[in-house]
C-alpha positions in Angstrom: 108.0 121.1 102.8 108.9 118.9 105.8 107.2 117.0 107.5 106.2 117.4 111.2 105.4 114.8 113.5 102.6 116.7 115.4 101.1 117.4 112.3 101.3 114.0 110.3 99.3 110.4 110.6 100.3 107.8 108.7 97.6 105.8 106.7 98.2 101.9 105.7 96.2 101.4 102.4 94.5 97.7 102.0 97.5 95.5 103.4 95.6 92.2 103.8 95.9 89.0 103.4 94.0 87.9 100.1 95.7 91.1 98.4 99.4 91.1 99.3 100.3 87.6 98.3 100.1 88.8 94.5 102.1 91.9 94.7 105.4 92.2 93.5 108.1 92.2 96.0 105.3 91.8 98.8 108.0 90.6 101.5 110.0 93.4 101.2 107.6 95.7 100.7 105.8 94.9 104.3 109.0 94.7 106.2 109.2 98.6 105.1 105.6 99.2 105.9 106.5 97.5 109.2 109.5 99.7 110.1 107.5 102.8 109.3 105.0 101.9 111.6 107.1 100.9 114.2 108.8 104.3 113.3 105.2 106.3 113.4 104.3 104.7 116.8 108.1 106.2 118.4 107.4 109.5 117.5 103.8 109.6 118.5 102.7 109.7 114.8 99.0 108.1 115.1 98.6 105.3 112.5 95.4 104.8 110.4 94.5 101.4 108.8 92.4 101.0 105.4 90.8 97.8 104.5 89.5 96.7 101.0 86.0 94.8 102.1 87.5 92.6 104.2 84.5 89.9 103.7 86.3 88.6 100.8 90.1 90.0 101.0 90.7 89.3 104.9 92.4 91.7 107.2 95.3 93.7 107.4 98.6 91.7 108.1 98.4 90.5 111.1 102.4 91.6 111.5 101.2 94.9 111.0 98.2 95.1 113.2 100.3 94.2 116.0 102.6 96.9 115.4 100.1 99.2 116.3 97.6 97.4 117.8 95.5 100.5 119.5 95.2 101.9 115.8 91.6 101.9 114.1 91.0 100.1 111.0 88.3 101.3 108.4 86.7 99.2 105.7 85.7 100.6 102.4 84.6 99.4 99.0 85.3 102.4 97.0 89.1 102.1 95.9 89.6 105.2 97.2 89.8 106.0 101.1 88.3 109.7 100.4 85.7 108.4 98.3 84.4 105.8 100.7 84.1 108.3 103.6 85.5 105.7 106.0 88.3 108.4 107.3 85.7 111.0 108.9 86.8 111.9 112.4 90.3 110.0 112.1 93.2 111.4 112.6 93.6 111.6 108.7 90.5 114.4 108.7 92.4 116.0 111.5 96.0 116.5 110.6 97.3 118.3 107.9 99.9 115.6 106.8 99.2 112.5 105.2 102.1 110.0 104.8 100.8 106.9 102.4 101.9 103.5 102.5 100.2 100.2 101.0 98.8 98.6 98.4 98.3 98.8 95.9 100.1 101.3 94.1 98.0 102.7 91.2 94.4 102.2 92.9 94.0 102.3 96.0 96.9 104.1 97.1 96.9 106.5 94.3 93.4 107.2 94.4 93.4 107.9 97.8 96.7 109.9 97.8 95.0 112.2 94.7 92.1 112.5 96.2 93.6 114.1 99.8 95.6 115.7 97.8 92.7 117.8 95.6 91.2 118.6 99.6 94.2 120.5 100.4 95.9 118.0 102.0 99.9 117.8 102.3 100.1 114.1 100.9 103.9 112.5 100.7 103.5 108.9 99.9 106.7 106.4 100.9 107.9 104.8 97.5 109.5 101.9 99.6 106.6 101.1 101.4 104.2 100.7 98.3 103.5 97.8 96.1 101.0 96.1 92.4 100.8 93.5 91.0 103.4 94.6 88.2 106.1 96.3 88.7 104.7 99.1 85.9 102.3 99.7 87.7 103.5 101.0 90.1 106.2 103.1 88.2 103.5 104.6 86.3 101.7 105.6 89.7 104.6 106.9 91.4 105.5 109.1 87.5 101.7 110.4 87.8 101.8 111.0 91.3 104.9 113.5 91.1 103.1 115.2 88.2 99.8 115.8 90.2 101.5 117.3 92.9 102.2 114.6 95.0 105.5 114.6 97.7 107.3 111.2 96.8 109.4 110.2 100.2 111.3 106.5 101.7 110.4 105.8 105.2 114.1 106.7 105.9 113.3 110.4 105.2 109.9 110.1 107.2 111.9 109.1 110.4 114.7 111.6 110.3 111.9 114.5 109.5 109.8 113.2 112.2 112.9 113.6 114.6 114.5 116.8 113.0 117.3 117.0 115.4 119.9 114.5 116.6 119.4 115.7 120.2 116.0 114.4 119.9 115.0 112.5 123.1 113.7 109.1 121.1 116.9 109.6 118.4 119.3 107.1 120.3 116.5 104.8 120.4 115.7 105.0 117.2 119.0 104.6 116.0 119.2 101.6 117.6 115.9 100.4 116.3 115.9 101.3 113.4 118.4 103.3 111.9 121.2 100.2 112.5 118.4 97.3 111.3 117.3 96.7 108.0 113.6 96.3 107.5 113.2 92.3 108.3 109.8 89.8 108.6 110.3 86.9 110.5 109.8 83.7 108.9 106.6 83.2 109.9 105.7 86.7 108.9 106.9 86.1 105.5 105.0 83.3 104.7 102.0 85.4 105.1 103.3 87.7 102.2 104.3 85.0 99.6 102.0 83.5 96.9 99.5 80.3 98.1 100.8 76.7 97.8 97.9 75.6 98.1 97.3 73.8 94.3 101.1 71.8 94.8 102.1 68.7 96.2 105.4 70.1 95.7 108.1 71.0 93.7 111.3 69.3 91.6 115.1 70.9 91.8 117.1 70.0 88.6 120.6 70.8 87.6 122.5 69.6 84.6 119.8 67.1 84.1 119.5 65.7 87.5 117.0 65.6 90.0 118.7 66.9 93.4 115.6 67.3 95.2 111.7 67.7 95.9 110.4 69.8 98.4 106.9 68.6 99.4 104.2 70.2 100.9 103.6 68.9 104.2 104.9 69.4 107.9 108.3 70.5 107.9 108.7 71.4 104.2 105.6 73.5 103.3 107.5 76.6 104.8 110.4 75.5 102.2 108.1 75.0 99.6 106.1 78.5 99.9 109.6 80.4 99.5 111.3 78.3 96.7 107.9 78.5 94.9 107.8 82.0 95.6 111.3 82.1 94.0 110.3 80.6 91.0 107.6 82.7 90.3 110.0 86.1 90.5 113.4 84.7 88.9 111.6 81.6 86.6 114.3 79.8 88.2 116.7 79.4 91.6 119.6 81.7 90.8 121.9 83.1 93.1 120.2 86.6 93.2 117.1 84.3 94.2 119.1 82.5 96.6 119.6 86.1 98.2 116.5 86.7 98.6 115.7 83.1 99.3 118.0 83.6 102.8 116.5 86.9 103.7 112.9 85.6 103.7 113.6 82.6 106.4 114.7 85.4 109.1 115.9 83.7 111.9 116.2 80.4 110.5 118.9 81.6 108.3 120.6 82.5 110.9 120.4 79.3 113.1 121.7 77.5 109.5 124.7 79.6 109.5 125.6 78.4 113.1 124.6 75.1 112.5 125.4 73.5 109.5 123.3 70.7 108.2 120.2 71.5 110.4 118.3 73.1 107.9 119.1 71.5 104.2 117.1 74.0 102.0 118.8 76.4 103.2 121.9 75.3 102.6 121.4 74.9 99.1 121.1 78.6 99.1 124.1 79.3 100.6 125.9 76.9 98.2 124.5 78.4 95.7 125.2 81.7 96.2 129.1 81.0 96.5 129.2 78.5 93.1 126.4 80.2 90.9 124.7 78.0 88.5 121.3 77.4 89.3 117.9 75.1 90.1 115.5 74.3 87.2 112.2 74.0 88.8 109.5 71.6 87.8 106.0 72.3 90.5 104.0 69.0 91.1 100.4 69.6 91.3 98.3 68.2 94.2 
């Protein structure tokens, strides 16, 4: 089955701010979420929010509440959406097509996704667009989604079935959009996905012994600190796979270091780093 934009909402599970900062891959994971949205809100897709009592856990990303700002956003304390009853007389109880993205994986989303699902509902969750905690987690979700009956899709597939035809009047726009740009956060919006720096005074770079440098966690360096931290945590070191990722998570300011060598030092050193390997021993300073 395809699906059809006229027929299809799209429902962001529990994105918010005192939840995403522990998920695996969070950065990456809302830039998808983002680009499906963005791609929802071109073809006229209506978008549905979800929030996990948002007393304690905070909102949905703001970077994703300004995507689609005219969107309604339901709390809940039941993990799943059907469960709570917050989705009566949304677009989800409406249409027949329920394309999932959120967090996280194996409760909320899946509970949700099964749930729709068991009502008769044509559910096709995005498996770019999801997040846990631990990565098998949400392996294990996604394995016992399939065998419940669940449509497993990327938000690649989403977008081209939403448009159908090449000849589609918002295709070249799209294209452009889209199609040509990966899924990107800026910096700022990054910051917001990555774990809390809240506990360091900073952080220690070794190699072969040496100190080489501290990032500390004030003006001008907590932004530096957040992603190497961050880094840390995922590769127990900085390695140049790290320092990969390390680039894509400052946005634009990786691209003002490329054109201005110098300006912005901690970058650099991932840019060195990927073109002589080796790596940064990490030593976190606590406040």
């Amino acid at each position: 089955m395809l699906l059809q934009a006229e027929q299809s909402v799209l429902l962001v599970v529990d994105v918010q701010e005192k939840l995403v900062n522990a998920i695996d891959a969070a950065p990456k994971a809302v830039a998808a979420m983002k680009w499906l949205i963005d791609a929802a809100i071109l073809q006229q897709v209506p978008v549905v929010f979800s929030e996990q009592y948002p007393q304690a856990l905070g909102p949905t990303l703001p970077c994703l509440r300004s995507a689609a700002p005219e969107a309604p956003a339901f709390e809940k304390t039941a993990f799943s959406c059907v469960a709570a009853e917050c989705l009566r007389g949304s677009a989800v109880d409406t249409r027949k097509q329920v394309v999932i993205c959120g967090i996280e994986a194996h409760v909320c989303v899946l509970q949700t996704a099964l749930d729709l699902h068991a009502q008769g509902k044509s559910v096709f969750v995005v498996s770019d667009a999801i997040g846990s905690r631990a990565e098998v987690d949400k392996t294990a979700a996604l394995d016992r989604l399939v065998r419940a009956g669940v449509t497993l899709i990327t938000r690649e597939m989403a977008l081209f079935e939403w448009l159908r035809d090449s000849k589609a009047p918002t295709f070249k726009d799209a294209s452009k959009r889209l199609l040509q740009v990966a899924p990107a956060l800026t910096f700022a919006e990054a910051l917001t996905t990555l774990p809390s720096v809240a506990t360091l005074a900073g952080l220690q770079l070794w190699r072969d012994g040496k100190l080489e440098a501290v990032i500390e966690n004030k003006p001008g360096q907590a932004g530096s600190l957040a992603v190497y931290h961050a880094l840390f945590k995922k590769f127990g070191a900085i390695t140049p796979k790290g320092a990969r990722l390390g680039q894509w998570l400052y946005g634009e300011h990786a691209a003002d270091a490329r054109q201005n060598p110098g300006k912005h030092p901690n970058i650099d050193r991932l840019f060195a780093l990927e073109t002589m390997g080796g790596g940064y021993g990490v030593r976190l300073i606590p406040a």
